[in-house]
N, C-alpha and C positions, 0 to 999 in steps of 0.2 A: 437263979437270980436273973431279976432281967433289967437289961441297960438301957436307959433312956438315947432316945435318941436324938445327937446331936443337933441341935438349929445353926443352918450357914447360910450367909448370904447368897443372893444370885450372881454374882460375881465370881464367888469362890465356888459354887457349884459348877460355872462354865467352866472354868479354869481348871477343875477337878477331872472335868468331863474330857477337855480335851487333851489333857496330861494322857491322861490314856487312850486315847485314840477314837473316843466312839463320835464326839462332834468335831465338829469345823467352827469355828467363831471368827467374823469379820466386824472389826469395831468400829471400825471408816462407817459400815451400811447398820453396826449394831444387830447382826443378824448371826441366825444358831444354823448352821445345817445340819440334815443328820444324814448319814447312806441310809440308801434304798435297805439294805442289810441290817444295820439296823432292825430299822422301823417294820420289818416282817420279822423278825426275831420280837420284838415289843407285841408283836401281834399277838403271834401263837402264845406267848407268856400270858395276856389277856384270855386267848381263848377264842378269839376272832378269827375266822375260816379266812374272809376276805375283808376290804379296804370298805369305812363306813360312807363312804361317797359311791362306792357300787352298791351296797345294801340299800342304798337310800335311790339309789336310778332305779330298782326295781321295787321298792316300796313305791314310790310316785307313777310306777306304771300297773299300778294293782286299783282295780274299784273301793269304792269306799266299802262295797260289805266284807271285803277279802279283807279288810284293814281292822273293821271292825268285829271280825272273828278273830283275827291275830292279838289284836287286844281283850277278847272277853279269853280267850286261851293263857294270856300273862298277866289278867289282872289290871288293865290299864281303865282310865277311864273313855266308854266313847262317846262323853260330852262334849272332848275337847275337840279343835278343831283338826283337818289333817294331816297341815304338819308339826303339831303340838305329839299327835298320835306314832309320827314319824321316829320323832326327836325321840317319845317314850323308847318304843320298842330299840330303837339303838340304844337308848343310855342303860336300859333292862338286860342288854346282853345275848337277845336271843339269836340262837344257831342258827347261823343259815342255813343247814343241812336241812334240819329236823323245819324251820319256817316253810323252804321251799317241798317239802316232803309230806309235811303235815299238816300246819297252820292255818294255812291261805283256802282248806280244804273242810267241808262238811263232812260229819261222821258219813259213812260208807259210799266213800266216791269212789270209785273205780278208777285201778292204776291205770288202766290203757285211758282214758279222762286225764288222769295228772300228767301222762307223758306228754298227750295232746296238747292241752295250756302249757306246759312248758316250753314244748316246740314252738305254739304261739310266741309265748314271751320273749322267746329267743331269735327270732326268724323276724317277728314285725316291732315287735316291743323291741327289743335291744338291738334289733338290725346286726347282728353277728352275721358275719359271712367266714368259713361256709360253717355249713350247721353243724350243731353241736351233736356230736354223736354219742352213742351205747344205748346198747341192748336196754337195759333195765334202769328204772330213775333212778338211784342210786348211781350208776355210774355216768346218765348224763346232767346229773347234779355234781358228780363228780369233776367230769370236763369243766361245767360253767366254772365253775373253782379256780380250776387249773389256767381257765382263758384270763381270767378276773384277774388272777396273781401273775399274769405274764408268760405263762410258760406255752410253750408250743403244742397244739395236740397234734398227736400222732394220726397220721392217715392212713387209715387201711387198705 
């Protein structure tokens, strides 16, 4: 048997929310906060690697054909304009792993190629200091990640 699910107001959803601790609600400014905690637990529940205001700094730093392979690869249209193309691919969901890994790339590029564009992206495009390290793309996909979500990389 399956139960409908309840309709509540917005009011009573705040008020539900902060009963148990996950918001903050200030009604002087009318405003919701939510912890950092949170909002990276809502992440990974979606499915999202990283935060879509970093996905979107390095979508805007990619050429239009790098954009428009990304969208013949998800099915998007590339009539639209670039950041029409932007908005898709976020609202689509795709991985940033598997985008930065694969996407953005021609059949048979050469990995020691995708390292190299990445170090680009990384070094002039996102001006990161100091540079992102590991051996194999994979794990310097792995760091951007890691730098992206805040955490410290380890220095060897």
């Amino acid at each position: 048997m399956i139960i409908p699910a309840i309709k509540k107001g917005t009011e009573e959803v705040i008020n539900n929310l902060r009963s148990i601790g996950v918001i903050l609600h200030s009604r002087k400014n009318n405003t919701v906060y939510i912890a950092d905690e949170i909002v990276s637990i809502l992440r990974k529940v979606r499915g999202n690697e990283v935060a879509d205001k970093y996905f979107r700094r390095v979508l805007r730093l990619l050429k239009e054909p790098q954009i428009n392979l990304v969208c013949k690869k998800h099915n998007i249209s590339r009539k639209l304009t670039t950041d029409q193309k932007i908005h898709e691919i976020l609202a689509k969901g795709v991985p940033f792993t598997n985008f930065l890994k694969n996407d953005i790339f021609r059949e048979g590029t050469l990995i020691s190629e995708k390292k190299k564009f990445l170090n680009d992206l990384c070094d002039t495009g996102l001006v990161i200091s100091p540079s992102i390290r590991g051996a194999t793309l994979e794990e310097k996909i792995a760091n951007l990640i890691k730098y992206f979500n805040g955490w410290k990389m380890k220095k060897r």
